[in-house]
C-alpha positions as CSV (number, residue, x, y, z in Angstrom):
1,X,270.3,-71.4,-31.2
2,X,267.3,-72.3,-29.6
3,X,265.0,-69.2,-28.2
4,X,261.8,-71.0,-25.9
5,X,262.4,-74.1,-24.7
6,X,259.5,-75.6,-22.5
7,X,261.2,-78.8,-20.6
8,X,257.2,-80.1,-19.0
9,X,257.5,-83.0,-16.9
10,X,254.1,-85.2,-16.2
11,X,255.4,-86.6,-12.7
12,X,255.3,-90.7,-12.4
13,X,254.1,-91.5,-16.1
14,X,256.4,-94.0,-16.5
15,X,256.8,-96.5,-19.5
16,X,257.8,-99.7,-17.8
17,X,260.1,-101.5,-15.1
18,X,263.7,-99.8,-15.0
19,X,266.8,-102.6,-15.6
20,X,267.3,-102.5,-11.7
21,X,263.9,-102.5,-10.9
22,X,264.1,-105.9,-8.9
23,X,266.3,-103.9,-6.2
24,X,263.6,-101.8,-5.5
25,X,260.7,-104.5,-5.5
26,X,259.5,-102.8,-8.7
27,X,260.2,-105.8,-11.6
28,X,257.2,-105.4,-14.0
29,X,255.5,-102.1,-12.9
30,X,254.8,-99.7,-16.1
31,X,252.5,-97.2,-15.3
32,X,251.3,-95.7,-18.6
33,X,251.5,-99.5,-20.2
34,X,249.4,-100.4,-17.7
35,X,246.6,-97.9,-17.6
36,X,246.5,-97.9,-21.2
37,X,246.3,-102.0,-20.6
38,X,243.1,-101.5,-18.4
39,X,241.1,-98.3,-19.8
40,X,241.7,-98.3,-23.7
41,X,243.6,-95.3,-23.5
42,X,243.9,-92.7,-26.6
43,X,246.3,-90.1,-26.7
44,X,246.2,-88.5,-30.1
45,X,247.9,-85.5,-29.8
46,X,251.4,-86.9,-27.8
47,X,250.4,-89.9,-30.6
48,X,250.7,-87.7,-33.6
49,X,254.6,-86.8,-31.9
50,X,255.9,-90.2,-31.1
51,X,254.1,-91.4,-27.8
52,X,253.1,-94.8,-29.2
53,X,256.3,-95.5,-31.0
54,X,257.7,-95.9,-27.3
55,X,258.5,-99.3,-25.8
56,X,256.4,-100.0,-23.0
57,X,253.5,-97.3,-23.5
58,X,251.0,-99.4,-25.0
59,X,249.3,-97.1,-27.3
60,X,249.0,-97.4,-30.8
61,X,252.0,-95.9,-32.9
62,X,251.2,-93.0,-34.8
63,X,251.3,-93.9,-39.0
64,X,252.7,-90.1,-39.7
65,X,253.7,-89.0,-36.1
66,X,256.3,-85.7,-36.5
67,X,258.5,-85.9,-33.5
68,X,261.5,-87.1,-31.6
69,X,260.9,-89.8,-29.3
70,X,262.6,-92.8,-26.9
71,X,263.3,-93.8,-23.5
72,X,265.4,-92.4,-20.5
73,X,267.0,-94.8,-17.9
74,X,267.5,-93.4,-14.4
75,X,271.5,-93.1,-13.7
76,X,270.7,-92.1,-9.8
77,X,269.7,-94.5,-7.4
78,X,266.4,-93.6,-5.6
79,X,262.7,-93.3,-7.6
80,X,261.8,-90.1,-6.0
81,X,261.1,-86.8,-6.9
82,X,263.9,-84.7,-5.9
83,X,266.5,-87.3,-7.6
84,X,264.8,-88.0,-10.5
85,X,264.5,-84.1,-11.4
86,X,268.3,-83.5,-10.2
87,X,268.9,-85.7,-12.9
88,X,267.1,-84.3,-15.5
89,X,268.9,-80.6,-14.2
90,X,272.4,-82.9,-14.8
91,X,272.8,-84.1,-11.1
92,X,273.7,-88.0,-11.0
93,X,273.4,-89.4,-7.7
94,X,275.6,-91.8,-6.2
95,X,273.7,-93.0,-3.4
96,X,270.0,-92.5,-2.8
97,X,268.4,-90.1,0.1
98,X,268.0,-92.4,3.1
99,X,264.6,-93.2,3.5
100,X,262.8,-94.3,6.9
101,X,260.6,-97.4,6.2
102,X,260.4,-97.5,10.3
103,X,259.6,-94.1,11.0
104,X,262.1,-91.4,12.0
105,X,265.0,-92.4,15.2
106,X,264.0,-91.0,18.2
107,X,266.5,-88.5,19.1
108,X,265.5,-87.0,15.7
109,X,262.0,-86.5,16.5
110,X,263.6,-85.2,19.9
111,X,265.5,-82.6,18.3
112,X,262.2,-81.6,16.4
113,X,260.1,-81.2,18.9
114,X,262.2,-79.5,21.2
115,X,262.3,-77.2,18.2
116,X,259.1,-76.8,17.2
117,X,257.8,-76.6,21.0
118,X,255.2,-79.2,19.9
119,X,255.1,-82.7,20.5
120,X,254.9,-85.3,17.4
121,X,252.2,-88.1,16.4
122,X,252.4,-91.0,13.9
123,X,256.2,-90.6,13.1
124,X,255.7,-94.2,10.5
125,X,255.2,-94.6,7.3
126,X,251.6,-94.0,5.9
127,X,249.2,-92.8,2.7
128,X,248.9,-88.8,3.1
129,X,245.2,-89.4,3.6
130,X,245.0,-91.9,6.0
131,X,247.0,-90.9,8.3
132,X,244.7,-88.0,8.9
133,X,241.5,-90.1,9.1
134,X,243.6,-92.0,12.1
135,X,245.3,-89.0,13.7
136,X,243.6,-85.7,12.5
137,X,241.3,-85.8,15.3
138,X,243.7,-85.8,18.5
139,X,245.9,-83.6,16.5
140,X,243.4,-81.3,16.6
141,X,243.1,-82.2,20.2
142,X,246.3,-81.8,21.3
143,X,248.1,-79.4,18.7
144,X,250.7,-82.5,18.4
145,X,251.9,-82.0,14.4
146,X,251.9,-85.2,12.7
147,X,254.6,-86.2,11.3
148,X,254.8,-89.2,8.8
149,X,257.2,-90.6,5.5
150,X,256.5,-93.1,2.8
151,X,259.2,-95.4,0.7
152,X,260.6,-91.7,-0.7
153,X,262.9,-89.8,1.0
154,X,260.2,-87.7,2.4
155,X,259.3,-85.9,6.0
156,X,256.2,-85.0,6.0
157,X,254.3,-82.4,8.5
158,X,250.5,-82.6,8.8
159,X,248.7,-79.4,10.2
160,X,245.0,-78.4,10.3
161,X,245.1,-74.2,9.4
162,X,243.3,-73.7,12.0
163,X,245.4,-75.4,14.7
164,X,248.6,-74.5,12.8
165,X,248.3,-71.3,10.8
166,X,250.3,-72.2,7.5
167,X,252.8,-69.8,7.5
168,X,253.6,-71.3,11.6
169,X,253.6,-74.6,9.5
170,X,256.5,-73.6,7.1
171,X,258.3,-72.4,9.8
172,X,258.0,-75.6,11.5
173,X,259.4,-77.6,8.4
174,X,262.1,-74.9,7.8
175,X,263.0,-76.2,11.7
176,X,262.9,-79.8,10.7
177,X,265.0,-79.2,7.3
178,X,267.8,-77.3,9.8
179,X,268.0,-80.8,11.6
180,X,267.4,-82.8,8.8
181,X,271.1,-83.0,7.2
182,X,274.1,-85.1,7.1
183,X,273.0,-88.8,7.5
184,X,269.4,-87.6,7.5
185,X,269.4,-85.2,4.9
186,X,266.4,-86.3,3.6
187,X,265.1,-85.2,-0.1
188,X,262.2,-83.5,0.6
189,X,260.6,-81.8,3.7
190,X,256.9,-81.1,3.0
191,X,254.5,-79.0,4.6
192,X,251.0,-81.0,4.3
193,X,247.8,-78.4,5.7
194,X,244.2,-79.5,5.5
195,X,240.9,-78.6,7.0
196,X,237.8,-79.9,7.8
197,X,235.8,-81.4,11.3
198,X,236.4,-84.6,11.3
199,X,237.8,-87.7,10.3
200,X,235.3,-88.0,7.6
201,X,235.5,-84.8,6.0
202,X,239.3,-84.0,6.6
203,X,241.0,-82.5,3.1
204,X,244.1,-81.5,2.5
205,X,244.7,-77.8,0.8
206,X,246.3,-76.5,-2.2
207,X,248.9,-74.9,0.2
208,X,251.7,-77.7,0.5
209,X,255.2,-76.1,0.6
210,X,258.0,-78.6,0.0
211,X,261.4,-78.0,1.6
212,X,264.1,-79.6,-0.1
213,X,267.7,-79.8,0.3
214,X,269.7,-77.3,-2.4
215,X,271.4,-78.7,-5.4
216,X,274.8,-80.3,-5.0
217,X,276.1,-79.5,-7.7
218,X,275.8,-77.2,-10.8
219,X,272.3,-78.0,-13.0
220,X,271.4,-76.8,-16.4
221,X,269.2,-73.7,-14.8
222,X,272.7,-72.1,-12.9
223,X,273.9,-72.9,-16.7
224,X,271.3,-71.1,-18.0
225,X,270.8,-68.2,-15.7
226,X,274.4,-67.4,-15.5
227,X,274.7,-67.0,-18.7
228,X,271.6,-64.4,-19.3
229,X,268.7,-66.7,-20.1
230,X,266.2,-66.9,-18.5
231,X,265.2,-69.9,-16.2
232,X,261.3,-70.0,-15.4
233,X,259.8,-72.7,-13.3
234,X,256.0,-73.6,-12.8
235,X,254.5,-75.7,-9.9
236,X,256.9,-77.4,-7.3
237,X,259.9,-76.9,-9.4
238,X,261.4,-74.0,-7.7
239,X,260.4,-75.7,-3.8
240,X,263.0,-78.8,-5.5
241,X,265.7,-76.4,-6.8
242,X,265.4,-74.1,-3.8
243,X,265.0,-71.4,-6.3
244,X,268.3,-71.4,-7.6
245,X,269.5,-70.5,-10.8
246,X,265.5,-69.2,-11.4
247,X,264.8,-66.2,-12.6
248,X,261.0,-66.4,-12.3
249,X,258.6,-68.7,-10.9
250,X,254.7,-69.3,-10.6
251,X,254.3,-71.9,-7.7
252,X,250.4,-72.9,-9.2
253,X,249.4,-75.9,-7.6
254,X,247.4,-78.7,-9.8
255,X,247.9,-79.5,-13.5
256,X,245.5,-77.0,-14.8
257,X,247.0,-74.5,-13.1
258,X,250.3,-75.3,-14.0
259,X,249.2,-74.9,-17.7
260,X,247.5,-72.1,-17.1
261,X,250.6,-70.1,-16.0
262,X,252.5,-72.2,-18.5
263,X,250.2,-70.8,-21.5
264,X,250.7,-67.0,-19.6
265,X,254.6,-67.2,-19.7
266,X,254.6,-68.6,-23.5
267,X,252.5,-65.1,-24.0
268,X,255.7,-63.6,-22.7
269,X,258.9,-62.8,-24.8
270,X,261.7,-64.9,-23.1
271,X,264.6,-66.4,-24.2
272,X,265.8,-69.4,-22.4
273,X,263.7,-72.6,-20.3
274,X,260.4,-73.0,-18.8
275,X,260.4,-75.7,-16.5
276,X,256.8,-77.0,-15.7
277,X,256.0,-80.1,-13.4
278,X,252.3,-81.4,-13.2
279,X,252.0,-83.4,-9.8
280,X,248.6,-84.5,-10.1
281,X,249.2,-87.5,-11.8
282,X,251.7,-88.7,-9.3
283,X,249.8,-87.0,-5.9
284,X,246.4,-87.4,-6.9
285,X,245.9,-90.5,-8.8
286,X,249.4,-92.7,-8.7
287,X,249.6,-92.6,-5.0
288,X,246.0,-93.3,-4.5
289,X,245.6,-96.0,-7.0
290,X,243.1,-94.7,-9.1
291,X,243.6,-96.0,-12.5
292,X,240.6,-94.0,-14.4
293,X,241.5,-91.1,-12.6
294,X,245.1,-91.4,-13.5
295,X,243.5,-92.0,-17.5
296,X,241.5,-89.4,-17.5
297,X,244.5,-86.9,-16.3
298,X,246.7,-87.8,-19.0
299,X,243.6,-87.3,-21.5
300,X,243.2,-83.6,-20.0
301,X,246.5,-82.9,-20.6
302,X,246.8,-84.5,-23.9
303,X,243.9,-82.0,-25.2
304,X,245.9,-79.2,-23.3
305,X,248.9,-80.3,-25.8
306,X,247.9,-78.2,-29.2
307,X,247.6,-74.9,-27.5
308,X,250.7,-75.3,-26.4
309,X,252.3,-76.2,-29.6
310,X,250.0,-73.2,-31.0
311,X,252.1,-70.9,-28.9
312,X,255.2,-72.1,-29.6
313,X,257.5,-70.3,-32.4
314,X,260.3,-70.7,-34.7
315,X,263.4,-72.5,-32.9
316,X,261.1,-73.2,-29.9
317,X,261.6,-76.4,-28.6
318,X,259.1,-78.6,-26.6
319,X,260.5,-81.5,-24.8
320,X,257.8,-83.9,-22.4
321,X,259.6,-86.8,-19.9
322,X,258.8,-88.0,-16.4
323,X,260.6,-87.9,-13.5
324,X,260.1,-92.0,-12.0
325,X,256.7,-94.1,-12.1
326,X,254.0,-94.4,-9.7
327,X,251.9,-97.5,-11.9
328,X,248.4,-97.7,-10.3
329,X,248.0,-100.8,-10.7
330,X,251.0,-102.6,-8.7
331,X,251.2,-103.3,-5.1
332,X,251.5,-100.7,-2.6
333,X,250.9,-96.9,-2.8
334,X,254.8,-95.8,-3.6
335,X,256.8,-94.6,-6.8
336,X,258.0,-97.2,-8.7
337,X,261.5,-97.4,-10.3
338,X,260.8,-97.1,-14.3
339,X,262.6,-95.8,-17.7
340,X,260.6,-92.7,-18.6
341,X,259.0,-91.2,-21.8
342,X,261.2,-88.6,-23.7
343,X,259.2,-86.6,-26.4
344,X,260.7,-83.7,-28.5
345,X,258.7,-81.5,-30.9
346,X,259.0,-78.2,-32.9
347,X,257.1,-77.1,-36.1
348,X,259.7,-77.7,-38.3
349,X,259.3,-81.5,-37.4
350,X,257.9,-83.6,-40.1
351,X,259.2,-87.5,-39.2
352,X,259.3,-89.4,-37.0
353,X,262.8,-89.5,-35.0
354,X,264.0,-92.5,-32.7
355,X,266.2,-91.3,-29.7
356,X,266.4,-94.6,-28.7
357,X,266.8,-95.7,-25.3
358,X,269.1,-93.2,-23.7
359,X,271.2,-94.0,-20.8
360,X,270.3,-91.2,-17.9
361,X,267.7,-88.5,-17.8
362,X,270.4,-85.8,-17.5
363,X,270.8,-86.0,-21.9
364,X,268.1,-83.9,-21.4
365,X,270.3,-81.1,-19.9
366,X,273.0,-81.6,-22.2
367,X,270.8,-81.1,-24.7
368,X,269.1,-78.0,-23.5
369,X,272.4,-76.3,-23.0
370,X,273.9,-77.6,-26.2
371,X,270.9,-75.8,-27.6
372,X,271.9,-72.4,-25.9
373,X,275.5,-72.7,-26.9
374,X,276.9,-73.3,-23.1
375,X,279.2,-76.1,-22.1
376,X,277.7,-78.6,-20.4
377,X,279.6,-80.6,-17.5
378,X,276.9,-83.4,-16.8
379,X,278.3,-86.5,-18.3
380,X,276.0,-86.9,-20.6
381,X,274.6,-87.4,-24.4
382,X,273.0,-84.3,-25.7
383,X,270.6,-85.3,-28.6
384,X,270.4,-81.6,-29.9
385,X,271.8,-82.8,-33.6
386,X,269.4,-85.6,-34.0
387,X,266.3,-83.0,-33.8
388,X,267.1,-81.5,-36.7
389,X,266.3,-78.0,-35.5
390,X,267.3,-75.1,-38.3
């Protein structure tokens, strides 16, 4: 039986265009093919445990890698966030969260404003940044939120903290999320703060708050938590389960200090998951294009990679995926629908082991709760025997 299992997903690292990709106006994105394509990217330490043995991520395959590795197609329509993590939890979706590519209908922003007590600006699809440098100023004006989406199933709520003290601001989206169901029962509601003067100097804080919808149905953390093991989560992980089925949470914000409180709870004696996401390479660099950015966040992590595996024990697992793509180098400023990577380590490892390409992310819950001897209702492939854990 397995005792640690860290489940860390790098959010939009991709490894190329998903079967349906065409659907989505995403045929030939790959966002790790493609940055390794452009900056001669080197990740020796995901390498050495099967990263360039993948199809798609363009780096050079390891000659003695010791790891499990392969590909995990998205079963769920939709490229966001909420859905693709669902998934991996062992939620496939039917139909995607409506999204909004013409801004929200009217007698929703109604509804919110009438609310709120605020009135609204933007409602339209826009980069998180932008839409500040155009609005930020009469917002701060008038006190009018603003309110914006992208291709995801996203409303967002702009603030400056000094115009909208935060905790007025989660309040505000916890309003929006009440009238944001049924038919419009978007994935995420997210609370977006920032400071500054002006237009040139506006910057948005480390205190985003997303809002999304609870699970609909069982995952592998009610699984887990049910049955006495415990269910950690690091970074936005417990604002896209609502919490449930965690025992314990650190809500860092940024890669390094997601691994920070990562390294803190390996320090701890639990028995059972630690679910980590690091958003900056989807929120910092994907979104914003920035292809050496993006390069030099996956390098940081990659040196981040042996303490981890230092901390790590005897039937501790280590398993590293994505959740969809966000490949700086395509058109637009939106996810994109990719497979993802699917790396699995432990110390016993000493080949290299192909997973293959695996049919939907959720294999990676039946495989956590095969691990943890609990029944797993997901429809789908665990790959527990393959690892060759003793």
């Amino acid at each position: 039986m397995l005792n640690k299992t860290i489940l860390i997903v790098l959010d939009s690292v991709g490894v190329g265009h998903a079967p349906d990709a065409a659907l989505y106006g995403d045929e030939g994105a790959n966002t790790l093919g493609h940055i390794a394509e452009k900056t001669n990217l080197s990740l020796p330490n995901m390498q050495a445990i099967g990263l360039g043995h993948i199809d798609g991520a363009n780096l050079a395959a390891h000659p003695a890698a010791a790891g499990a590795y392969g590909r995990l197609t998205e079963a769920s329509s939709g490229k966001d966030t909420t859905t693709g993590h669902w998934e991996i939890a062992g939620i496939k979706l039917a139909a995607p969260f409506p999204t909004y590519p013409d801004g929200f209908p009217q007698d929703v922003i109604e509804a919110f404003e009438q609310a709120i007590g605020r009135g609204t600006l933007g409602n339209k699809p826009a980069s998180g940044t932008a839409i500040l440098e155009e609005l930020g100023e009469e917002h701060m004006k008038t006190g009018k939120v603003i309110v914006y989406t992208s291709a995801d199933s996203v409303f967002q709520i702009a603030a400056h903290e000094e115009i909208v003290p935060v905790e007025e601001l989660y309040d505000i989206c916890r309003k929006a999320r009440n009238i944001l169901q049924g038919k419009h029962a978007v994935g995420r509601v997210i609370a977006r703060p920032f400071v500054g003067t002006c237009a040139k100097d506006f910057k948005r804080t480390g205190n985003r708050h997303d809002f999304s919808l609870e699970p609909t149905a069982e995952t592998m953390l009610d699984a887990l938590s049910q049955a006495g093991f415990d269910s950690l989560a690091v970074g936005k992980i417990e604002d896209i389960f609502c919490m449930r089925g965690i025992t314990d949470s650190v809500h860092s914000a940024g890669n390094p200090a997601c691994i920070h409180s990562l390294m803190q709870y390996l320090g701890k004696n639990f028995r059972g998951l630690c679910f980590v996401n690091l958003v900056d390479f989807d929120m910092t660099y994907g979104h914003r294009r920035d292809v050496e950015g993006y390069a030099k966040c996956l390098k940081d992590f990659d040196d981040a990679l042996p303490a981890i595996q230092s901390k790590m024990g005897e039937n501790d697992l280590l398993l590293i995926t994505a959740d969809h793509g966000c490949d700086p180098t395509y058109k637009g400023t939106d996810h994109t629908r990719e497979r993802v990577p699917l790396l699995a380590w432990h110390k016993g490892m000493t080949r290299a082991i192909d997973l293959g390409t695996r049919d939907t992310y959720a294999d990676i819950a039946a495989t956590i709760c095969e691990g943890y001897h609990l029944p797993q209702r997901f429809g789908a492939t665990s790959f527990y025997n393959e690892l060759e854990l003793k």
